[in-house]
C-alpha positions as CSV (number, residue, x, y, z in Angstrom):
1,X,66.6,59.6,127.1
2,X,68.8,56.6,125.9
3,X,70.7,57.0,129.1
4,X,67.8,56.8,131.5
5,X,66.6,54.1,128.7
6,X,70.4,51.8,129.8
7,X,69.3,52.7,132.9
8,X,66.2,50.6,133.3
9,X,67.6,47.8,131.1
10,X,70.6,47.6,134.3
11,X,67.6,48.1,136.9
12,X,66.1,45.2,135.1
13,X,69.5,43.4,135.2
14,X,70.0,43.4,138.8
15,X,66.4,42.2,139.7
16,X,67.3,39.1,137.5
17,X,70.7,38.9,138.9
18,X,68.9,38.7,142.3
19,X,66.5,35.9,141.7
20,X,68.9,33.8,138.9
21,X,72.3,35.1,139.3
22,X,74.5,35.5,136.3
23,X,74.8,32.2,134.5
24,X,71.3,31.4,134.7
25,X,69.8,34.8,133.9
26,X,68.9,35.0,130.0
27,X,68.1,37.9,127.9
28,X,64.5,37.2,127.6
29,X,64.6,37.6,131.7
30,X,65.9,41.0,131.4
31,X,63.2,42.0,128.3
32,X,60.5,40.4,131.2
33,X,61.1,42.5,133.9
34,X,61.7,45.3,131.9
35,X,58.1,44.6,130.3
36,X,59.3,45.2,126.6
37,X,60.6,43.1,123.8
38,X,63.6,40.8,123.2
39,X,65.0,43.0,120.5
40,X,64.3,46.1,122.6
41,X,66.6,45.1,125.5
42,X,69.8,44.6,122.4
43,X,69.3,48.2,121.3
44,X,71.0,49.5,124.4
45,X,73.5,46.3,125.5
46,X,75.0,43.8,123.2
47,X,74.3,40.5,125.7
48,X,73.7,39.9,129.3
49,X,77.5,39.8,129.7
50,X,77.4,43.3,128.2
51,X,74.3,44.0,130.8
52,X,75.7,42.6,133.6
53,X,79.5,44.0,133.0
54,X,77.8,48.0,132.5
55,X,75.9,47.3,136.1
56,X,79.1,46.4,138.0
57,X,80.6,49.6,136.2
58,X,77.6,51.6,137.5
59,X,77.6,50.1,141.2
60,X,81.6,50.5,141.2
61,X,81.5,54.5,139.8
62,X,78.3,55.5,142.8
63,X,80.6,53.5,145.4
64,X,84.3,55.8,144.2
65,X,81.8,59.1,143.9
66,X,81.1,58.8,147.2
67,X,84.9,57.6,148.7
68,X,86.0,60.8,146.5
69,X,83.7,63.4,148.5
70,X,84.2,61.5,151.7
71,X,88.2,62.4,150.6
72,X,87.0,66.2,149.7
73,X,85.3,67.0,152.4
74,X,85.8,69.8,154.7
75,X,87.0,67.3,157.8
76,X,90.0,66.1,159.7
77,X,92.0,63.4,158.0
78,X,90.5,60.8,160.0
79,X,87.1,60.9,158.9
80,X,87.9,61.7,155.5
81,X,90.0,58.5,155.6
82,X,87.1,56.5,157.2
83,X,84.6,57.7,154.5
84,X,86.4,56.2,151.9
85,X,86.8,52.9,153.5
86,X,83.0,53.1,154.3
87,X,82.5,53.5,150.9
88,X,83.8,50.1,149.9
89,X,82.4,48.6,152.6
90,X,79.1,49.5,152.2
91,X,79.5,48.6,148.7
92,X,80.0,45.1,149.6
93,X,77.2,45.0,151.9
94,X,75.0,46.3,149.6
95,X,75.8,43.7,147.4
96,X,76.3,40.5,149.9
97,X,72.8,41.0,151.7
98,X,69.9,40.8,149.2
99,X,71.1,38.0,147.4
100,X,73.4,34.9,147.3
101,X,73.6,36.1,143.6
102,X,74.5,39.9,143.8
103,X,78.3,39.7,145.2
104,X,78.8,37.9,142.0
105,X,79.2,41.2,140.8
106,X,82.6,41.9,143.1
107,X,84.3,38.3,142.1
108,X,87.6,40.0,141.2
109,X,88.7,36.5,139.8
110,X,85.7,36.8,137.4
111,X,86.7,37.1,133.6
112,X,83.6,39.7,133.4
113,X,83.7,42.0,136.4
114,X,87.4,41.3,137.9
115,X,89.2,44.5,136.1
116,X,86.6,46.8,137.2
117,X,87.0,45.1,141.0
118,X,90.6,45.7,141.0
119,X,90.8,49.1,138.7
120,X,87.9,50.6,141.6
121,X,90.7,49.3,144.6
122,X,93.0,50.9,142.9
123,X,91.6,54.2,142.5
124,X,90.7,53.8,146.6
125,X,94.2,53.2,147.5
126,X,95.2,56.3,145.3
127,X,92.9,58.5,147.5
128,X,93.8,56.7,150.9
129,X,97.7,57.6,150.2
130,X,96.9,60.9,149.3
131,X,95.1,61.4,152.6
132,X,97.8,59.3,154.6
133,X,100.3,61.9,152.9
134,X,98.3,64.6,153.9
135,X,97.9,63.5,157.1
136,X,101.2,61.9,158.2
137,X,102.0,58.7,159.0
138,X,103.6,57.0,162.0
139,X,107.5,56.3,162.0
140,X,108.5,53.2,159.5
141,X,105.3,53.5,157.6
142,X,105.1,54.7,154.7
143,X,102.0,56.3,153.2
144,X,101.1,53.2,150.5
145,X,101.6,50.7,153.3
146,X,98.9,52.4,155.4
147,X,96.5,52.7,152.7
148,X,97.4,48.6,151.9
149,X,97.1,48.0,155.7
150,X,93.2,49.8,155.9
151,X,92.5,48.2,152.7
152,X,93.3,45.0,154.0
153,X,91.1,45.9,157.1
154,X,87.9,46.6,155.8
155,X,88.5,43.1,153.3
156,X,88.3,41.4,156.4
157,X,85.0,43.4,158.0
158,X,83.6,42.2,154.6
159,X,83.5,38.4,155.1
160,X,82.2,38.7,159.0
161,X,78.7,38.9,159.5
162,X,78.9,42.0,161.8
163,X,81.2,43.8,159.6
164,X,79.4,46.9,159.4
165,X,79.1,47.1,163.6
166,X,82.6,46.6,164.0
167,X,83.6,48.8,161.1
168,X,84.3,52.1,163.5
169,X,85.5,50.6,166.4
170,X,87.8,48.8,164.1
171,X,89.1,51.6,162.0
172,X,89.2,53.8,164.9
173,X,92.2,51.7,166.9
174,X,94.1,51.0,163.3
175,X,94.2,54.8,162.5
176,X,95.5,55.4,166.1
177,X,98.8,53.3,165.1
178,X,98.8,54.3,161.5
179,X,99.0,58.4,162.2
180,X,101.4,60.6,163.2
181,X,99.1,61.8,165.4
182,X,96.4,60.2,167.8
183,X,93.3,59.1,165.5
184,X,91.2,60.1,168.9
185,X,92.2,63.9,169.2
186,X,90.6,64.3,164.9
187,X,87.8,61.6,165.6
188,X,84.1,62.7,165.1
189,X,81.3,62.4,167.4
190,X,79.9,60.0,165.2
191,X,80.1,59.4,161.4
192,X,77.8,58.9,158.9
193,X,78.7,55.5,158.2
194,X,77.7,54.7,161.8
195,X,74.3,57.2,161.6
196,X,73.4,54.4,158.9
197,X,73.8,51.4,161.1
198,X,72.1,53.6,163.8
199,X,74.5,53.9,166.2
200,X,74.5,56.9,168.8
């Protein structure tokens, strides 16, 4: 009950966050769109800080639950490899389009939320050279380097506008240099970060 409790006061959290942003969002915001008291809101965080800091962690967690069953899944390394990235990326998304306030939440420079940004690319690049070891890597690159190289890719798909389009097409020719083996031969029909964005 408490947890399903933390849960709306974070639900609450990021409607504010979306309309005020961080700095101008106050606790009695939070209380408001929660519908209950002040006081009721500090039972379950200590300030907004507190609020705001346990919604990145939330956000952060879904986004490496799904990167680690993309990793686990019965498929070639290639689309395992891609549904990671796609987890981060659609993270990001997720977070850059309702709001000019939301990607607050992914300032890895910010004193509240930047440790959970860099601890959450961390744990990716773990899982990337894991599959890159698994997989096999071209000559002269080593398994971290790949997983710094893809990384590095989908940081860049996050600042265009048509990031998520480009994201397949995109990973798709990087893989093919990064592998020890064509990308093509392993590549899917279609994944399901692409089924999202509708494409065939």
């Amino acid at each position: 009950m408490a947890a399903d409790r933390l849960d709306e006061v974070l639900d609450a959290a990021y409607d504010c966050l979306t309309r005020y942003g961080v700095r101008r969002t106050t606790m009695d915001d939070i209380a408001t769109a929660m519908g209950v008291s002040r006081s009721a809101v500090y039972q379950y965080v200590r300030n907004k800080d507190d609020a705001f800091r346990r919604l990145a962690v939330r956000l952060h967690t879904e986004a490496l639950e799904r990167a680690r069953t993309a990793a686990d899944q019965d498929a070639p390394c290639p689309s395992r490899i891609r549904g990671v990235l796609a987890a981060k990326l659609d993270l990001v998304l997720s977070l850059t389009g309702p709001s000019p306030h939301t990607a607050e939440l992914l300032d890895h420079r910010a004193r509240s939320f930047g440790g959970i940004c860099s601890t959450f690319t961390a744990d990716l690049r773990s899982l990337l050279i894991d599959l890159f070891t698994e997989a096999g890597t071209a000559d002269g690159i080593e398994p971290g380097e790949a997983a710094d190289i893809t990384i590095a890719l989908v940081t860049g798909l996050e600042s265009v506008a048509d990031g998520g389009r480009l994201f397949r097409p995109a990973a798709d020719a990087l893989l093919s240099g990064l592998l020890a083996l064509p990308a093509a031969s392993h590549w899917p029909t279609a994944g399901a970060h692409a089924r999202r964005k509708g494409e065939p």
